[in-house]
mmJSON file of the N, C-alpha and C atoms, coordinates in Angstrom:
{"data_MODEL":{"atom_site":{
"group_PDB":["ATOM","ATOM","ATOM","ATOM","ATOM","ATOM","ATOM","ATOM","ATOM","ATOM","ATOM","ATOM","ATOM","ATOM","ATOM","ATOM","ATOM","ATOM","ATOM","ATOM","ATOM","ATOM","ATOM","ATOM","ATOM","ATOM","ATOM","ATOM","ATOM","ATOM","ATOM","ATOM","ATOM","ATOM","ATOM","ATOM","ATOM","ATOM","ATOM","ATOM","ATOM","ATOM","ATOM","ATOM","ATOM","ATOM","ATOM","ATOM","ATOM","ATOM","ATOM","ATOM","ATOM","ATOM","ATOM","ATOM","ATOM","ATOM","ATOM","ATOM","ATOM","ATOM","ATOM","ATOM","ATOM","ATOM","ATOM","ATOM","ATOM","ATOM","ATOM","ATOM","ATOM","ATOM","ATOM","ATOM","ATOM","ATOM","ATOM","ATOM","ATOM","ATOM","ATOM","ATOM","ATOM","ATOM","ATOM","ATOM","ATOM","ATOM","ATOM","ATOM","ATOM","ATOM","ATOM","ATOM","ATOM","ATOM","ATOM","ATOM","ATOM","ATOM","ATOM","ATOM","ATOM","ATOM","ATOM","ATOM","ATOM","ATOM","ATOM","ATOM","ATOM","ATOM","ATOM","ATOM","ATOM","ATOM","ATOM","ATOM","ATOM","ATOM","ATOM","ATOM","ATOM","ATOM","ATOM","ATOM","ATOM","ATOM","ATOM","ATOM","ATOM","ATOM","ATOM","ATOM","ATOM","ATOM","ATOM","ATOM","ATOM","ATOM","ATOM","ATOM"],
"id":[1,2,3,4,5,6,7,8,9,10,11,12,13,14,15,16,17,18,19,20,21,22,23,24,25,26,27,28,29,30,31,32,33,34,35,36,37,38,39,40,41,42,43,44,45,46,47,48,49,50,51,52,53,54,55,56,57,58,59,60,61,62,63,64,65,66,67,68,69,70,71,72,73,74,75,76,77,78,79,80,81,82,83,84,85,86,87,88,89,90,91,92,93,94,95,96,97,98,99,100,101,102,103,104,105,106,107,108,109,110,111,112,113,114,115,116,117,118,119,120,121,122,123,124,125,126,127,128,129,130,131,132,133,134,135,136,137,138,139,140,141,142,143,144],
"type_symbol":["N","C","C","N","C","C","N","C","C","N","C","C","N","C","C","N","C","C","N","C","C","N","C","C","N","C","C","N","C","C","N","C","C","N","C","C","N","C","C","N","C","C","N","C","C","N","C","C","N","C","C","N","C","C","N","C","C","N","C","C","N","C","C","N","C","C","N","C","C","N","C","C","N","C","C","N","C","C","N","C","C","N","C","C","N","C","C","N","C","C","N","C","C","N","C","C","N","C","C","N","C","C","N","C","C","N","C","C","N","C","C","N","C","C","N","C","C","N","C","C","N","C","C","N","C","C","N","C","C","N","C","C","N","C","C","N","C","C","N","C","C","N","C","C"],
"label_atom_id":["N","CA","C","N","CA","C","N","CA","C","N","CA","C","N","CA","C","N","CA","C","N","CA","C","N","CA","C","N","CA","C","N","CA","C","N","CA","C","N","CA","C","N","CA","C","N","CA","C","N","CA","C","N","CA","C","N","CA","C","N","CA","C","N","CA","C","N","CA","C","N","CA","C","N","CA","C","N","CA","C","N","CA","C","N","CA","C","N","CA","C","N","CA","C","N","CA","C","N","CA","C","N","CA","C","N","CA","C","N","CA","C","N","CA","C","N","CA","C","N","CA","C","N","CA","C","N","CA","C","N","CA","C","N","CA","C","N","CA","C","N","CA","C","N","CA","C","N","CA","C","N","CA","C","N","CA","C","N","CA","C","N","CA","C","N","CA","C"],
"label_alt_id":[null,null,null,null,null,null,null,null,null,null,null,null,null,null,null,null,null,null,null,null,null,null,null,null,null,null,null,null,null,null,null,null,null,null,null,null,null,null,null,null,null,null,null,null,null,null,null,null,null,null,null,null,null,null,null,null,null,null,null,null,null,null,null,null,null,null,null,null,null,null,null,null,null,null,null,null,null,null,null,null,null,null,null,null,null,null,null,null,null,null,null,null,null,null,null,null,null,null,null,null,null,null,null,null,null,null,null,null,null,null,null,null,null,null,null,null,null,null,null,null,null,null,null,null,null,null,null,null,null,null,null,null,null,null,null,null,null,null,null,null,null,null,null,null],
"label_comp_id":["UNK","UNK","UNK","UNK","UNK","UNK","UNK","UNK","UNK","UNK","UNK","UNK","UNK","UNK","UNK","UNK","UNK","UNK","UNK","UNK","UNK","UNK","UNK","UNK","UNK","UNK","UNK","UNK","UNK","UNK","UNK","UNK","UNK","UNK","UNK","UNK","UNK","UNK","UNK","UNK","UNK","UNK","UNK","UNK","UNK","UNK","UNK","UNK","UNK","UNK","UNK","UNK","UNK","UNK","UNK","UNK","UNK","UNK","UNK","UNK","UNK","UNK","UNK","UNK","UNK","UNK","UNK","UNK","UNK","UNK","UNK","UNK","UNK","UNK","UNK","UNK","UNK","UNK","UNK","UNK","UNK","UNK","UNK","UNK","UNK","UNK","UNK","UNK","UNK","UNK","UNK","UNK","UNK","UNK","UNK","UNK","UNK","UNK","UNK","UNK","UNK","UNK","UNK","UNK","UNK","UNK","UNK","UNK","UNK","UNK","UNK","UNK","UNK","UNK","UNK","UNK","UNK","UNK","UNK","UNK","UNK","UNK","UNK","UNK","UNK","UNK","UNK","UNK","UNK","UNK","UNK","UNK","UNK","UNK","UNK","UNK","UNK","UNK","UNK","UNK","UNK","UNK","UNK","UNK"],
"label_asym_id":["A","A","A","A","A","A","A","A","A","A","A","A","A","A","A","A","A","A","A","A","A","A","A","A","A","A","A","A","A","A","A","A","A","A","A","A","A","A","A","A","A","A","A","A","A","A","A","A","A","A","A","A","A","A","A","A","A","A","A","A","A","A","A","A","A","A","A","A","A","A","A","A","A","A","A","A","A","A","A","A","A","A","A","A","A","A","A","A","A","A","A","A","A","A","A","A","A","A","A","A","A","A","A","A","A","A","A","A","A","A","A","A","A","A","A","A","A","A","A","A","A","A","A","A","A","A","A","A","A","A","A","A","A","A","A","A","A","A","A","A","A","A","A","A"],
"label_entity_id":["1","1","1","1","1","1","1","1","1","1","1","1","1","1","1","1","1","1","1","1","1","1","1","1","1","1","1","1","1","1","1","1","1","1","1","1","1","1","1","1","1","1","1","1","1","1","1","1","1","1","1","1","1","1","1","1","1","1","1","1","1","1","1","1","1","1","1","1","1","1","1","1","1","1","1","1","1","1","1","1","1","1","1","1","1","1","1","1","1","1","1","1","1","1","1","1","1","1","1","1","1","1","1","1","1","1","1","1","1","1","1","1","1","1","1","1","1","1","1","1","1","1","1","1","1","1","1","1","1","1","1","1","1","1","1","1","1","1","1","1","1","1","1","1"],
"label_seq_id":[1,1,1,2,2,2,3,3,3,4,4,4,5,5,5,6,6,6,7,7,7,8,8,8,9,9,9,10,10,10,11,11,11,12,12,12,13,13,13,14,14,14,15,15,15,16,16,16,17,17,17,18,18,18,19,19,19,20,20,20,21,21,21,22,22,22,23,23,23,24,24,24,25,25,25,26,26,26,27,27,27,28,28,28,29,29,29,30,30,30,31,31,31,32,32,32,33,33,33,34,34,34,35,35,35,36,36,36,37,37,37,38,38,38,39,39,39,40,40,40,41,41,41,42,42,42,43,43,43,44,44,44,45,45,45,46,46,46,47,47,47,48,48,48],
"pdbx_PDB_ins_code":[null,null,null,null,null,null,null,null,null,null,null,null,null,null,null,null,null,null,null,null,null,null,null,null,null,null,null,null,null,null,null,null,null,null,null,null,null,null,null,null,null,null,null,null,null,null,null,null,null,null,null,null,null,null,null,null,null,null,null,null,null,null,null,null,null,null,null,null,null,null,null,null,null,null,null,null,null,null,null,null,null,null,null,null,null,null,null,null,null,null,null,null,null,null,null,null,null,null,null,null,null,null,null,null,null,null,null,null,null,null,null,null,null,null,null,null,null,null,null,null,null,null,null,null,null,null,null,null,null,null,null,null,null,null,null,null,null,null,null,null,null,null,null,null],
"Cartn_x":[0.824,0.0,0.873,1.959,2.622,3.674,3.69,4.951,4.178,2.498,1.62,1.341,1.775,1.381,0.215,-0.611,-1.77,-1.685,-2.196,-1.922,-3.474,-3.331,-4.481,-3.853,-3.765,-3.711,-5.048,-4.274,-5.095,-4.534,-5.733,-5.415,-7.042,-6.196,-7.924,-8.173,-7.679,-8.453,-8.858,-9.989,-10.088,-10.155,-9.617,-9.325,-10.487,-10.87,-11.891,-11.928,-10.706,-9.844,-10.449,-10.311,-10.516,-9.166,-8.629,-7.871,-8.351,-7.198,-7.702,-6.987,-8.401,-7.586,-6.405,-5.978,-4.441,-5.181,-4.973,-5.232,-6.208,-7.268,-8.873,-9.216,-8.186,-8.075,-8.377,-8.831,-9.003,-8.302,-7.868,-7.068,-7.724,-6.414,-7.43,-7.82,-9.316,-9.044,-8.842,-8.787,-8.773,-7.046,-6.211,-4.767,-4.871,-3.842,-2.902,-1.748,-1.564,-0.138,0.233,1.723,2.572,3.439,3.367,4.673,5.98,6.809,8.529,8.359,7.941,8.173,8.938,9.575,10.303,9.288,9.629,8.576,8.865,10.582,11.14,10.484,10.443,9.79,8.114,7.157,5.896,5.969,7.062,6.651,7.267,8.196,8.584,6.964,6.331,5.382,4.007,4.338,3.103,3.915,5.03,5.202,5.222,5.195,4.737,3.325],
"Cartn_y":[-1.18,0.0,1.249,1.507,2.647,2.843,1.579,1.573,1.51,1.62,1.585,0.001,-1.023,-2.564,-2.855,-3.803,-4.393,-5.157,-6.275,-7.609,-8.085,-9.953,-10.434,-11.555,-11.26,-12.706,-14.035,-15.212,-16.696,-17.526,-18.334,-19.339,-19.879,-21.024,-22.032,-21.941,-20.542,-19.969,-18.791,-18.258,-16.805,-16.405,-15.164,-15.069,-14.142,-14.847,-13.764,-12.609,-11.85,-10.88,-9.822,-8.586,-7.105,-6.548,-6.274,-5.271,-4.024,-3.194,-1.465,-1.546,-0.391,-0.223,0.68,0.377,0.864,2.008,3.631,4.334,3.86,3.545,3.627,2.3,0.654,-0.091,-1.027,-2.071,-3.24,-4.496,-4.783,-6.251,-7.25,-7.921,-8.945,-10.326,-10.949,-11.992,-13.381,-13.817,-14.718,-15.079,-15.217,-15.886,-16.763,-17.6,-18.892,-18.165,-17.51,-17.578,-18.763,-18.541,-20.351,-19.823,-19.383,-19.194,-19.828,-19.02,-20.415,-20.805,-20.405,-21.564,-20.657,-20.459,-20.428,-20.17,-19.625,-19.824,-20.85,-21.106,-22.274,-23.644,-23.605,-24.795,-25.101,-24.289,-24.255,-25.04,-24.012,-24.614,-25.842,-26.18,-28.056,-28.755,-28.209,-28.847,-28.913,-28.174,-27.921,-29.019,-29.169,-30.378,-31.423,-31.886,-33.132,-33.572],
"Cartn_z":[0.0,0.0,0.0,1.097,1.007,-0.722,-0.81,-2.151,-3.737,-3.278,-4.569,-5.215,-4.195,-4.221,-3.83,-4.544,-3.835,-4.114,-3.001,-2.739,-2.171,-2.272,-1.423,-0.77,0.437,1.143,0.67,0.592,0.79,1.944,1.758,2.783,2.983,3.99,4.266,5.388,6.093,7.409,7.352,8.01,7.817,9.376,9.799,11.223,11.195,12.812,13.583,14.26,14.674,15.149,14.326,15.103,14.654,14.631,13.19,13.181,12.698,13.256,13.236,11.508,10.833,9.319,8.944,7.79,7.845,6.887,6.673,5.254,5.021,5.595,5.543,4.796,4.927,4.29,5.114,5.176,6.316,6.201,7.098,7.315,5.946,5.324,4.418,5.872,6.176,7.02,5.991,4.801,4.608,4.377,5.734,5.969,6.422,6.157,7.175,7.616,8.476,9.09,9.573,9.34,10.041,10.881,12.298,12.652,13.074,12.88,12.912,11.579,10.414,9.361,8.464,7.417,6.701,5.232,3.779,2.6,2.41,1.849,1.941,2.495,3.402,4.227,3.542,3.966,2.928,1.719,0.57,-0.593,-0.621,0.354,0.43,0.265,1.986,2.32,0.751,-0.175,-1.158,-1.981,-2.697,-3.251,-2.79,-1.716,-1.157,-1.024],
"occupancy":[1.0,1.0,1.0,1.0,1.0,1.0,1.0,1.0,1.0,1.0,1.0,1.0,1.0,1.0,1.0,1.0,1.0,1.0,1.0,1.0,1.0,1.0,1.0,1.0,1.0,1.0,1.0,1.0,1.0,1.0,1.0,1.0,1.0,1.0,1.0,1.0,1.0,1.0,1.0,1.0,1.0,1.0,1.0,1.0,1.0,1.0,1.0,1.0,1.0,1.0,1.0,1.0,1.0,1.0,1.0,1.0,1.0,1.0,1.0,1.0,1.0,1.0,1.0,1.0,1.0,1.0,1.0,1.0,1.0,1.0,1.0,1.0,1.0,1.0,1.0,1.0,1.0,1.0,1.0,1.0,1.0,1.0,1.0,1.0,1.0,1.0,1.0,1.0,1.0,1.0,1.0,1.0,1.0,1.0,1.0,1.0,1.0,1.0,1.0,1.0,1.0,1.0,1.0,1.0,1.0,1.0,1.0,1.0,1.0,1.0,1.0,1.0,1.0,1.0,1.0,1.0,1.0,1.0,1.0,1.0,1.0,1.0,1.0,1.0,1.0,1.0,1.0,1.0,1.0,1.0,1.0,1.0,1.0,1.0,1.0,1.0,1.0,1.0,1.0,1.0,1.0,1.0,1.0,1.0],
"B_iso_or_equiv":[0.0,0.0,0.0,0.0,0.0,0.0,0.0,0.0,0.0,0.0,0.0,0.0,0.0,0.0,0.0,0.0,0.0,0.0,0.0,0.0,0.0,0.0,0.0,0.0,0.0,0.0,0.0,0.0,0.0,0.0,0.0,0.0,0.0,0.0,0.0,0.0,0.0,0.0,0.0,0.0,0.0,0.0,0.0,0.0,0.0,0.0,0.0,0.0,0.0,0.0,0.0,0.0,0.0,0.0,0.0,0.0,0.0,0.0,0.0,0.0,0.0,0.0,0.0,0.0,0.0,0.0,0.0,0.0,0.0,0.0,0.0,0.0,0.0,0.0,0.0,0.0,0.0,0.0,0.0,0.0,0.0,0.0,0.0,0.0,0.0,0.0,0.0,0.0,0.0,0.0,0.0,0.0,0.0,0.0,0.0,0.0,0.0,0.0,0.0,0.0,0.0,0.0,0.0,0.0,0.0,0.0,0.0,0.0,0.0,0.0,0.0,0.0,0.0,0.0,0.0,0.0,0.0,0.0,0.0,0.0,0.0,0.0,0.0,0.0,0.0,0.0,0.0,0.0,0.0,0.0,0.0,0.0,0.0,0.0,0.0,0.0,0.0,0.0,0.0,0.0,0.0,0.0,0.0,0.0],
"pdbx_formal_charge":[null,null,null,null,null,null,null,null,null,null,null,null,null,null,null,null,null,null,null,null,null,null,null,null,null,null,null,null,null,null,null,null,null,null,null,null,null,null,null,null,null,null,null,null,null,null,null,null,null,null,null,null,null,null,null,null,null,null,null,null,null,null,null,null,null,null,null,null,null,null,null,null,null,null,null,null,null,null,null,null,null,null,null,null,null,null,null,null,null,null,null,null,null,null,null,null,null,null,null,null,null,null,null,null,null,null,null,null,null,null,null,null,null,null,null,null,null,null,null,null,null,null,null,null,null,null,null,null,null,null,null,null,null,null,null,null,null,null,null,null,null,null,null,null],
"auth_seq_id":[1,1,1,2,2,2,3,3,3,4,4,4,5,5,5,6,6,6,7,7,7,8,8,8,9,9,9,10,10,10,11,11,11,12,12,12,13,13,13,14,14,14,15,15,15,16,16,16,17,17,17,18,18,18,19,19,19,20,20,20,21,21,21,22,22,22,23,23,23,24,24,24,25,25,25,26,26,26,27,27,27,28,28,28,29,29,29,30,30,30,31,31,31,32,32,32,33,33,33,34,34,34,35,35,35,36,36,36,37,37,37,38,38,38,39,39,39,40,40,40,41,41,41,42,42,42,43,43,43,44,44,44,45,45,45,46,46,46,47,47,47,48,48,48],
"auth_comp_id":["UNK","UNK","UNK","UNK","UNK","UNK","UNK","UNK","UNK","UNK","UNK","UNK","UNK","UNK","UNK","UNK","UNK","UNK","UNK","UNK","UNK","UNK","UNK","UNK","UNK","UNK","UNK","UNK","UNK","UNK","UNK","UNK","UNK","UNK","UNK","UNK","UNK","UNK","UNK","UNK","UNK","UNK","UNK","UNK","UNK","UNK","UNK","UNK","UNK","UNK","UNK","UNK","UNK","UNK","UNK","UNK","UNK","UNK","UNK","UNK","UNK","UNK","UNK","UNK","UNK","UNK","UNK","UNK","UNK","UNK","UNK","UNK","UNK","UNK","UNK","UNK","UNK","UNK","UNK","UNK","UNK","UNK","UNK","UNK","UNK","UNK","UNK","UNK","UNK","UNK","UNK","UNK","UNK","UNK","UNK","UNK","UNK","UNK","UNK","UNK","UNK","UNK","UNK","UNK","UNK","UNK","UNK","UNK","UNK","UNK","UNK","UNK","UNK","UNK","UNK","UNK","UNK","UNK","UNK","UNK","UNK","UNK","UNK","UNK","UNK","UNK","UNK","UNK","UNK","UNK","UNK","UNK","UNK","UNK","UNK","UNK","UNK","UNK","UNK","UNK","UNK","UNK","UNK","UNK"],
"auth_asym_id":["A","A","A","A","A","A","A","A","A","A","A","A","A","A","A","A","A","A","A","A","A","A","A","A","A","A","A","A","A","A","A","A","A","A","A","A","A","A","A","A","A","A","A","A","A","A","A","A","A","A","A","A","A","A","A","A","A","A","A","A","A","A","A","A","A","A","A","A","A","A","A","A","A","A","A","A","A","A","A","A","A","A","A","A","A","A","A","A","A","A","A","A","A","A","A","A","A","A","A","A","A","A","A","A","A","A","A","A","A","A","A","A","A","A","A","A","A","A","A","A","A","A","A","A","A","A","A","A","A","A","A","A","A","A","A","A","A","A","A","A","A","A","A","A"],
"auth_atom_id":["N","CA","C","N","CA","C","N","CA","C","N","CA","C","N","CA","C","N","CA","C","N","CA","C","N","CA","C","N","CA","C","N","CA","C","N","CA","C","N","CA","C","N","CA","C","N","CA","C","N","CA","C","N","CA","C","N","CA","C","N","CA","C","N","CA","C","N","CA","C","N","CA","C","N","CA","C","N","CA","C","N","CA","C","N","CA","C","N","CA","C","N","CA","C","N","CA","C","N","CA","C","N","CA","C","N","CA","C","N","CA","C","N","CA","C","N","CA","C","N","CA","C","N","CA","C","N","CA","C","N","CA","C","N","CA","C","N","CA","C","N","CA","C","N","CA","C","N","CA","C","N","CA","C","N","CA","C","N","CA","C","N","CA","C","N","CA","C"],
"pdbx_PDB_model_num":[1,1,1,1,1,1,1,1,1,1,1,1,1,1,1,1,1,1,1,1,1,1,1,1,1,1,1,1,1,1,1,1,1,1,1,1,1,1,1,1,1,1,1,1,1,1,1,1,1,1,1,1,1,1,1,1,1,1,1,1,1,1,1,1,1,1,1,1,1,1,1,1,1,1,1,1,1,1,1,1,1,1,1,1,1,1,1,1,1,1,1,1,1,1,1,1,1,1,1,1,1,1,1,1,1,1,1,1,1,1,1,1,1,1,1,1,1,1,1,1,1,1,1,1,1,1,1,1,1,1,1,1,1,1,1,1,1,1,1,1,1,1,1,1]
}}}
């Protein structure tokens, strides 16, 4: 957003949490965060 990027998070969770909006923009909720994991590690776990 600040650098003129837009993006969408995915994933097969959507979080229930209220975040405050950034520049009148709102949290995307449909993420998986993994924490401790690596991308590296992930895209192992997607070819397997």
């Amino acid at each position: 957003m600040d650098e003129g990027y837009a993006f969408d998070y995915i994933g097969t969770q959507e979080d229930p949490a209220s975040y405050p909006s950034y520049k009148g923009e709102a949290f995307d909720m449909d993420h998986e965060g993994r924490g401790g994991w690596t991308s590296g590690q992930i895209l192992d776990g997607i070819r397997a």
